[in-house]
C-alpha positions in Angstrom: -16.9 -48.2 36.0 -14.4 -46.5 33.4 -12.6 -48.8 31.5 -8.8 -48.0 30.1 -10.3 -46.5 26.9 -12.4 -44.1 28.8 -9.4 -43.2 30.3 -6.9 -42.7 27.2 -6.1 -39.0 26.7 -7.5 -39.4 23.1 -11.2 -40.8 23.9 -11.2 -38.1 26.6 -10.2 -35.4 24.1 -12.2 -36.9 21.6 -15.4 -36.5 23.7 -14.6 -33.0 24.9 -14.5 -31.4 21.1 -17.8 -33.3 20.5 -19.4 -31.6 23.6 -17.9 -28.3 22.4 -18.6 -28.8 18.4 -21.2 -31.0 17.9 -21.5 -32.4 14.0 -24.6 -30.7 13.2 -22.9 -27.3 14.5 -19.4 -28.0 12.9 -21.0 -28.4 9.6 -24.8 -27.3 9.6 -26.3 -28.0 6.3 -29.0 -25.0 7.5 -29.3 -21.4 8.5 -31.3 -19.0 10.2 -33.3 -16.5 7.3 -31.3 -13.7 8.1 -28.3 -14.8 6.9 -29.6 -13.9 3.8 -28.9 -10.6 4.5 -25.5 -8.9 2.5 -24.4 -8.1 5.8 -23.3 -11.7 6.5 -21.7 -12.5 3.4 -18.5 -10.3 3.8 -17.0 -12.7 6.3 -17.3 -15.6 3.8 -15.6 -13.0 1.2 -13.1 -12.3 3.5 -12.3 -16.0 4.4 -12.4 -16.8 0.6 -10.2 -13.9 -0.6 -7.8 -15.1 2.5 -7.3 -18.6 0.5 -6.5 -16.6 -2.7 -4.2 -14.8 -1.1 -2.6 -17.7 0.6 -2.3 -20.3 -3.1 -1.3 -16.8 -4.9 1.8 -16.6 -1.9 2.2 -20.1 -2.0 3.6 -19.9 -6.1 4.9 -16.8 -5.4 7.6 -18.1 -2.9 8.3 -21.2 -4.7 9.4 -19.4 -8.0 11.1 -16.2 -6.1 11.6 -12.4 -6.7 13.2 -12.7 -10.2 10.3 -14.5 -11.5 7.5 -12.2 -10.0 9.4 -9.4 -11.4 10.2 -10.4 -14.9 8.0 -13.4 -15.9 4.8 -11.8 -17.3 3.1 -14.5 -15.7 4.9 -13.5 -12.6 3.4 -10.4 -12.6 -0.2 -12.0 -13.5 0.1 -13.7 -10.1 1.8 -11.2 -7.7 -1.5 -9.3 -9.2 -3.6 -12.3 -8.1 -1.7 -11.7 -4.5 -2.4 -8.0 -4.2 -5.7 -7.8 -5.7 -6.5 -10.7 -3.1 -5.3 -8.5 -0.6 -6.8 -5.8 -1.3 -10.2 -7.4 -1.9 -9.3 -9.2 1.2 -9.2 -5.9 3.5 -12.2 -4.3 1.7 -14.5 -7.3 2.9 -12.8 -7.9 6.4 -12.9 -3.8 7.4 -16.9 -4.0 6.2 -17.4 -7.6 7.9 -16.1 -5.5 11.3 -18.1 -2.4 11.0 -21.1 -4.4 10.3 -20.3 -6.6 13.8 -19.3 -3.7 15.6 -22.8 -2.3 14.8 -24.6 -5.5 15.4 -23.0 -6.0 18.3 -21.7 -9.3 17.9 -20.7 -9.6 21.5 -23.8 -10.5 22.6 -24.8 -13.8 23.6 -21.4 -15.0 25.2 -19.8 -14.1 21.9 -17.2 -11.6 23.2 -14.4 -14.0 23.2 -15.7 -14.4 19.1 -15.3 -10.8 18.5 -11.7 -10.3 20.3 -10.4 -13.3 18.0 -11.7 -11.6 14.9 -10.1 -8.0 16.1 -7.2 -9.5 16.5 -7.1 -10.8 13.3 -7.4 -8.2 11.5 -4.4 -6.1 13.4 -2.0 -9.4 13.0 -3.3 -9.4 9.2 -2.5 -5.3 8.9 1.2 -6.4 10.0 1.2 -9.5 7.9 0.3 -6.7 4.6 3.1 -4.3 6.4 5.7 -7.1 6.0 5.0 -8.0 2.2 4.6 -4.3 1.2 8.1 -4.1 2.2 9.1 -7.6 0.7 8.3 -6.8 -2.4 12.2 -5.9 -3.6 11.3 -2.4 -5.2 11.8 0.9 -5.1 7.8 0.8 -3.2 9.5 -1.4 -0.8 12.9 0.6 -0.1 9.9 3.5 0.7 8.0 1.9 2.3 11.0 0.7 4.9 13.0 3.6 5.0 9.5 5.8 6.2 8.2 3.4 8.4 11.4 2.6 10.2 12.2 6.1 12.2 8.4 5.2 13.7 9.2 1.8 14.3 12.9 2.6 16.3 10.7 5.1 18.1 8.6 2.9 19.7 11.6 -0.1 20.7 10.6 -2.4 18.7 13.2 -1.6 15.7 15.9 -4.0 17.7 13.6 -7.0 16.9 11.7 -6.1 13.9 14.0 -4.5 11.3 12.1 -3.6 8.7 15.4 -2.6 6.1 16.2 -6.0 6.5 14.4 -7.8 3.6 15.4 -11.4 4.2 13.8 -11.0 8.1 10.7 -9.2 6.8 10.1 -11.9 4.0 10.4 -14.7 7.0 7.9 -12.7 9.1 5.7 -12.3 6.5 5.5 -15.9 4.7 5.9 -18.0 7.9 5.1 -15.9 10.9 2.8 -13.6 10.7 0.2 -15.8 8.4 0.9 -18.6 10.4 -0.8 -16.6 12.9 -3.5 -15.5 11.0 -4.6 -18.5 9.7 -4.4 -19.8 13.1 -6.7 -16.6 14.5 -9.0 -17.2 11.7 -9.5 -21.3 12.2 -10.3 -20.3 16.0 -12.5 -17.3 15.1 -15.1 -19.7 12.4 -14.8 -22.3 15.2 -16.1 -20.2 17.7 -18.8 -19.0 15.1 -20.0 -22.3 14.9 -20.2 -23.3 18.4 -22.1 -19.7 19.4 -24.1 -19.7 15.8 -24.2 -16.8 14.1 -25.3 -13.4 16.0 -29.0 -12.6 14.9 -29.9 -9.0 13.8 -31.5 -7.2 16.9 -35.1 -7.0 15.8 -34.5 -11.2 15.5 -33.8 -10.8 19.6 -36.8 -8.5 20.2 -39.6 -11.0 19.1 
C-alpha cells in the first residue's frame, strides 16, 4: 500500500532518475581498458575547452567591448576566448570523426550521437554569432558577407546579423544556453549507455 510520500511528485521523480542514472553510472570511479585509447580523450578536451570558453565569455561580458579592445589584459583574455574556441572545434570535429567511424550508434546509443551532432551545429552558430560580435572591422565582414546568404534563405527577418546588439544577445544568452544544455544531456546519456567499445571489444 503506497503511502502519501510514495505518492509526492518529488519521491516519484526522485526514483525515476535513480532507475535511469544509477550512482555508480553517474559518477564511476572505473573504466573499461580501452578508454585508454587517444581516441576517447577528445571529448573530455572538448568539454574542458567548452568551460574555458564559457569563464573566458563570462569576464568578457562583464567588462565590455572597450575593455577587450584596449585593456592589454582585455586582449589577453578575448585571446583566452578564441584560442578556447578554436581548441574547442579542433577536439569536438576529431571527437565526431572518431564516433562517426566507431559507430557510436550502436548499442541503443543513437539518440547519444544525434544530441552530440546537434551540438556541434548549434555550437557552429554560437562561433557565427561572436565572430560577428566582436565590434571590428572582422565583424562588419563578416556580417555584411554572410547576410545576402542569410536573406536568401528567409531567415534574415529573424536573425539579422548587421545588428550587433541582437547577435551579441543570441550569442551570450541563447545560443550557449543551448549548448550547454545539449552538452549536459549528451554526457548524461554517455553515462547511462557507457561508453561505446571499439569493435574488436564487441567481436570477442
Amino acid at each position: 500500500m503506497s503511502t502519501t510520500i510514495d505518492r509526492q511528485w518529488t519521491t516519484r521523480l526522485r526514483r525515476r532518475l535513480v532507475e535511469q542514472l544509477p550512482p555508480d553510472k553517474a559518477l564511476p570511479d572505473t573504466q573499461p581498458s580501452y578508454v585508454s585509447s587517444w581516441i576517447y580523450v577528445f571529448g573530455v578536451v572538448s568539454l574542458s575547452a567548452l568551460v574555458m570558453v564559457i569563464l573566458t565569455g563570462f569576464v568578457l561580458a562583464i567588462r565590455g567591448p572597450q575593455w577587450w579592445h584596449q585593456s592589454s589584459i582585455g586582449h589577453y583574455v578575448n585571446s583566452l576566448h578564441l584560442w578556447s574556441v578554436e581548441i574547442f572545434f579542433f577536439a569536438m570535429v576529431i571527437h565526431l570523426w572518431g564516433k562517426f567511424f566507431m559507430a557510436a550508434w550502436r548499442g541503443n546509443r543513437s539518440l547519444t550521437w544525434v544530441t552530440g551532432a546537434v551540438t556541434f551545429a548549434t555550437s557552429i552558430a554560437t562561433a557565427f554569432t561572436g565572430y560577428v560580435s566582436q565590434t571590428n572591422f572582422d565583424s562588419q565582414w563578416i556580417s555584411t558577407q554572410a547576410k545576402d546568404g542569410i536573406n536568401a534563405t528567409g531567415a534574415g527577418a529573424f536573425f539579422n546579423v548587421l545588428n550587433t546588439g541582437q547577435m551579441l544577445m543570441w550569442h551570450i544568452v541563447l545560443l550557449p544556453l543551448a549548448a550547454v544544455v545539449l552538452t549536459a544531456l549528451h554526457v548524461v546519456m554517455v553515462r547511462r549507455k557507457g561508453v561505446v567499445p571499439p569493435f574488436e571489444e564487441v567481436s570477442k
